[in-house]
Residue, then its C-alpha position, 0 to 999 in steps of 0.5 A: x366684045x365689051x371694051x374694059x375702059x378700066x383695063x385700057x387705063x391701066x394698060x396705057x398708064x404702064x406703057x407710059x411708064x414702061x417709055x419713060x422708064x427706058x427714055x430715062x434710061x437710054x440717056x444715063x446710058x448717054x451720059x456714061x457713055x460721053x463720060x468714058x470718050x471724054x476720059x479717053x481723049x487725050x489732049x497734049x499738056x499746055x506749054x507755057x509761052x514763056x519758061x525760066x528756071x531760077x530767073x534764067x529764060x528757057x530758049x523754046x526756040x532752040x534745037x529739041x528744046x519745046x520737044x523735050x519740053x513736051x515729053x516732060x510735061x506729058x510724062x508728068x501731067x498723065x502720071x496722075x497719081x504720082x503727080x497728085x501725091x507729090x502735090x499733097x506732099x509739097x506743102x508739107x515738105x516745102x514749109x521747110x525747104x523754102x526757108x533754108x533755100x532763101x538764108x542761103x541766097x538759092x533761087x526758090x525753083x530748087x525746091x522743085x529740083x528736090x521733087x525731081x530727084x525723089x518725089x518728096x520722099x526719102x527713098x533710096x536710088x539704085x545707086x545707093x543715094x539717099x533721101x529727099x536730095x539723094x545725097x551718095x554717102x560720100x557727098x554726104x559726108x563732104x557737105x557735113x552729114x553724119x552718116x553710120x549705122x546709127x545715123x543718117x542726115x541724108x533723110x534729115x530734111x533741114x540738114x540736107x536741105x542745107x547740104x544741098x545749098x552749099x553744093x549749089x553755091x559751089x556749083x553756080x560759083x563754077x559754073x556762073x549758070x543756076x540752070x547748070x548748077x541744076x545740071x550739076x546735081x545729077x550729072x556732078x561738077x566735074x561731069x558738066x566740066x568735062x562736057x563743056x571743055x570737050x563740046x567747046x559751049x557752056x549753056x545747058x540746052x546746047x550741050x549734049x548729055x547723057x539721057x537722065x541729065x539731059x531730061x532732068x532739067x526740062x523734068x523739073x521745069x514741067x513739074x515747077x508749071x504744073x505745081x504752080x497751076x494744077x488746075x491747068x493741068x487737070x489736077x483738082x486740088x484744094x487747100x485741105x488736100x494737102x498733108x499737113x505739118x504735125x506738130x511736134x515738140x523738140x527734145x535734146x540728146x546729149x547723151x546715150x540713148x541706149x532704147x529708143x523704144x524705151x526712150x519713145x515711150x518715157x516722153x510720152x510717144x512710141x516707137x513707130x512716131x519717134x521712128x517716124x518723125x525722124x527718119x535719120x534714127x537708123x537704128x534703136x540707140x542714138x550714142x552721143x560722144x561729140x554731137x548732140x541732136x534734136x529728137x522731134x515728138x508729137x506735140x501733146x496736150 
């Protein structure tokens, strides 16, 4: 039979393809494949060698305290998506905490007790606090809120800021511990009071507490580390991730506002931005008998 030289050609040209193609292949399948075990190795969350909280050391080296360390900073680091959004949020929230932490003499690491108790957001706990410090109404009230069914200064962010402060004052001058102070907000003063007086020691890591109290320290220790090095904990994120500050003009209240819609409208903005930028309008009329207040609206050109 007469050898086709043509043919033979063509027939090795497309068995070369054909290895070629499947070599290709086989090694994108490679890749994908060492991607997914990659994804699926889970690695314990690096523990810093030396911990503090608002200056006080954190004694690793004492009974329980690097195993509940741990569990806070695995919690927190494998939790990615609620990490990562409180990360976006803390820019924004943080610009205003910071400096009110400061007029007040707070140690800065409180900024991450607010992460801690409501992930930067005004939320409401099962409880019935609320806001970004989830202040009870009645604590509220006692540290200067206005709270009723027009207004609400536990999602006013400066104001509770600044209640929050007074509370930690009071409780630091009680108790000579930051760290206690901390405590104090979860469990209240006459919580760690009673514990201290019935265990006969006033150091928050010797102290047996309730479940929340005792994690919640250790809590906002891990997402102080993670916050100050994401990048150590696997999350990538850059300047332009996190949400910005809007900018906003400020309009005085001194008397009744019978429509906030209305009201929304007249300054050149709506209902849902109003509604928005401040929170602590609970409802569509703001009456004004001894107070005043600021109203915040977009800033336009």
């Amino acid at each position: 039979m007469k050898l086709n030289y043509k043919h033979l050609f063509l027939y090795v040209a497309l068995l070369g393809f054909v290895v070629i193609f499947m070599a290709n292949k086989q090694t994108q399948n490679d890749d994908v494949l060492a991607d997914m075990n990659r994804g699926q190795k889970i690695y314990p969350a690096p523990i810093p060698d030396k911990l503090s909280f608002a200056g006080e050391l954190v004694p690793k080296n004492r009974f329980q305290v690097r195993e509940r360390l741990d569990r806070e900073f695995l919690v927190n680091t494998y939790w990615q998506s609620n990490m990562m959004l409180m990360l976006k949020r803390s820019k924004k929230a943080f610009e205003v905490i910071e400096p009110i932490l400061a007029a007040n003499s707070i140690p800065d690491d409180f900024k991450y007790l607010a992460v801690a108790e409501s992930g930067l957001l005004n939320v409401t706990s099962s409880a019935d606090a609320k806001g970004v410090w989830q202040f009870m109404k009645s604590s509220g009230k006692s540290y200067g809120l206005e709270i009723n069914g027009e207004i609400d200064e536990r999602y006013h962010l400066k104001k509770s800021t600044q209640a929050a402060c007074a509370y930690l004052k009071k409780a630091y001058a009680k108790f000579g511990s930051w760290t206690l102070a901390a405590a104090a907000y979860n469990r209240g003063m006459s919580g760690i009071e009673r514990d201290i007086a019935k265990q006969g020691v006033n150091e928050y890591y010797d102290l047996h507490l309730n479940s929340e109290t005792a994690r919640y320290v250790f809590r906002i220790l891990a997402i102080k580390s993670i916050m100050l090095n994401p990048g150590d904990y696997g999350f990538m994120i850059n300047d332009q991730d996190y949400y910005g500050t809007e900018e906003t003009v400020s309009f005085l209240i001194d008397s009744t506002v019978s429509n906030i819609a209305e009201y929304s409208k007249s300054i050149g903005s709506n209902y849902h931005v109003i509604k928005s930028l401040n929170p602590w309008i609970l409802s569509n009329q703001i009456t004004v008998k001894e107070n005043t207040y600021i109203i915040k609206a977009p800033l336009t050109e």
